[in-house]
C-alpha distance (Angstrom), angle and dihedral (degrees) to the residues before:
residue distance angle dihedral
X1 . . .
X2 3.89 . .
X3 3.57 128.2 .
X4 4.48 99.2 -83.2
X5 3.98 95.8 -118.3
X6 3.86 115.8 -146.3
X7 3.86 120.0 -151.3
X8 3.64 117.8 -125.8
X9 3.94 99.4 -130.0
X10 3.59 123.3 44.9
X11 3.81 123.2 -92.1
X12 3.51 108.9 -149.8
X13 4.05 88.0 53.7
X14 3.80 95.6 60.5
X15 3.83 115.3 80.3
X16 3.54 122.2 -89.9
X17 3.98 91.1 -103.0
X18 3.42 97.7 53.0
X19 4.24 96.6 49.1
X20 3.34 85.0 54.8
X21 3.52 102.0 49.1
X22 4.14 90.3 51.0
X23 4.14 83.9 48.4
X24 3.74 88.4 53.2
X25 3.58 111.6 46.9
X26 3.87 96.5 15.2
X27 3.79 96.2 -131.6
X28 3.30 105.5 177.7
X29 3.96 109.0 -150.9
X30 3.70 128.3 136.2
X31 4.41 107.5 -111.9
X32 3.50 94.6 -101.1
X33 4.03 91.5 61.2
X34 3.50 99.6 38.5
X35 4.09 85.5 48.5
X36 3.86 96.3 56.4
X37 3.93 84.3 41.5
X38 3.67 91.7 56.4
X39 3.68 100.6 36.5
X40 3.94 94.0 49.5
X41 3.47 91.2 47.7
X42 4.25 88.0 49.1
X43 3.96 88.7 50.9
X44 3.86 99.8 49.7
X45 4.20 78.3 49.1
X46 4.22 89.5 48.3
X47 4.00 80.2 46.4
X48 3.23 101.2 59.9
X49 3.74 91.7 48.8
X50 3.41 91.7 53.5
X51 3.96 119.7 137.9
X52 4.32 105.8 -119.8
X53 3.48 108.1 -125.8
X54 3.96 115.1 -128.3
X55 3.71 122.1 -166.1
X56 4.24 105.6 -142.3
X57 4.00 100.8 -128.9
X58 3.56 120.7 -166.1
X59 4.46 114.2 -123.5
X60 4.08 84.6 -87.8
X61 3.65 88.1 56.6
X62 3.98 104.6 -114.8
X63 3.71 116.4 141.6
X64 3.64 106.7 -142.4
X65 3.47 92.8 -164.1
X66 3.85 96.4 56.1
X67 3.34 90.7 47.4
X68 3.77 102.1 58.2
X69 4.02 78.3 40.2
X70 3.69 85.4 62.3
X71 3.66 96.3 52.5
X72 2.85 100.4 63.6
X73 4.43 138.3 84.5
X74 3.64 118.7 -87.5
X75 3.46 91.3 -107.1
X76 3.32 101.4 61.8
X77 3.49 90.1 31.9
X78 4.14 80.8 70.3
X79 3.52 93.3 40.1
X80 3.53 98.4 57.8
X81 4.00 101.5 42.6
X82 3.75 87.7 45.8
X83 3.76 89.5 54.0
X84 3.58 90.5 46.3
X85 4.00 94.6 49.2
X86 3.89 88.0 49.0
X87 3.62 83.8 49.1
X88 4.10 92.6 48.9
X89 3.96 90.6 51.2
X90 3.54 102.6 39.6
X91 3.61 102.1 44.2
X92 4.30 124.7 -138.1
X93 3.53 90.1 -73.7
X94 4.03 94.0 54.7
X95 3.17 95.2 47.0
X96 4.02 114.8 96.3
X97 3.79 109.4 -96.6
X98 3.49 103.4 -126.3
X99 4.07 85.2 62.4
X100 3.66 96.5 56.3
X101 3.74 124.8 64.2
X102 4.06 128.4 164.1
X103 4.04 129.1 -152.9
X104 3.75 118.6 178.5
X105 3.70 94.6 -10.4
X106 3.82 97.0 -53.5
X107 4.24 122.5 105.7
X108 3.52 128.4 -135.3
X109 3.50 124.0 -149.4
X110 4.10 113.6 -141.6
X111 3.40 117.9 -147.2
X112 3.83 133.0 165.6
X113 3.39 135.2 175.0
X114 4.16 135.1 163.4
X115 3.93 88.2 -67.6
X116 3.07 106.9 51.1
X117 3.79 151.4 -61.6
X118 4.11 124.7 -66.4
X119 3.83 135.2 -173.4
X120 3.94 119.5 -158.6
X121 3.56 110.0 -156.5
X122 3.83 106.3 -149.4
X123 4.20 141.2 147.8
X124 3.21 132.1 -169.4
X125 3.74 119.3 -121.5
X126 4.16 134.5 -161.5
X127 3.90 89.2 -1.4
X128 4.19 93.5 -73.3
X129 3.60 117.6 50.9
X130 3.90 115.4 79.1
X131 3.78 96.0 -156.8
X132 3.52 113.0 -152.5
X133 4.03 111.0 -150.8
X134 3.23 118.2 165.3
X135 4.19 149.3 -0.8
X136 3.42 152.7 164.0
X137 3.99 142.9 153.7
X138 3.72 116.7 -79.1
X139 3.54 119.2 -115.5
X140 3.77 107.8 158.3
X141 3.77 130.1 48.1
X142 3.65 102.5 -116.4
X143 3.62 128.1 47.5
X144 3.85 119.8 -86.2
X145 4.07 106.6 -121.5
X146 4.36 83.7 -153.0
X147 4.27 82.9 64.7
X148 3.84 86.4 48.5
X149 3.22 99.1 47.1
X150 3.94 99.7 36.7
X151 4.81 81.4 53.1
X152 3.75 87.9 49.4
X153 3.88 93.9 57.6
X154 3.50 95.8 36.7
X155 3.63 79.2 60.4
X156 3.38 102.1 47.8
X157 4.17 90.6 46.1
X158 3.67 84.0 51.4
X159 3.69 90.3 53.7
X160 3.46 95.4 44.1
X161 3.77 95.1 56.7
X162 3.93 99.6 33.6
X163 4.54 79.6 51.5
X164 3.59 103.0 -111.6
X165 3.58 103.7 126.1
């Protein structure tokens, strides 16, 4: 009989999935391998399901959004687009609920940082397309019904144009 081979992580503390995989096709890696393996091969997969982010530009082709973007410091330059990518890959529903906020059908992305406090009005439209509509740094307590309103027909243009309505 063969030399009894010992694996260099233990079994029972890997998930269910994973034992059996190693029992299956008898990969012999240590954990940390067969970890980056699994998890690079579960972020191209999270990837592909990525939302595509969509600036809303107005009929003379200026993206509000970017521009306020723009404005801003690098830092929160960073900030922001990160939150938004997290945002793209994760969905509404991934994202933690304190971030994510909805008024007459349209979320709002929350996002703070050491400068200040921004909201990211956004939607997502025909299952794919995180639509990003409106934003601007918060100033008052209470949302502004002009930033609703001024979101819901960017929307609606949007819609319009794209052939929704």
């Amino acid at each position: 009989m063969g030399k009894k081979t010992t694996l260099p992580f233990r079994v029972r503390s890997l998930p269910l999935d994973t034992r059996a995989f190693y029992n299956i096709y008898g990969i012999r890696l240590d954990f940390y391998e067969k970890k980056v393996i699994l998890m690079n091969s579960l972020f191209l997969e999270i990837k592909q399901l990525a939302l595509e982010i969509e600036f809303f530009e107005t009929k003379s082709g200026n993206s509000p959004v970017e521009k306020y973007i723009e404005s801003l410091e690098n830092e929160q330059v960073e900030n922001i687009l990160s939150q938004i990518e997290q945002l793209s890959i994760l969905g509404v529903k991934g994202m933690p609920y304190k971030m994510i906020k909805s008024v007459k059908g349209i979320f709002y992305l929350r996002i703070r940082d050491r400068k200040g406090i921004h909201r990211v009005f956004f939607t997502v439209e025909k299952g794919k397309i995180l639509l990003l509509l409106h934003a601007f740094g918060k100033k008052e307590q209470k949302l502004k019904n002009t930033d609703i309103n001024q979101a819901a027909a960017r929307l609606k243009e949007w819609r319009m144009y794209h052939g929704k309505i």
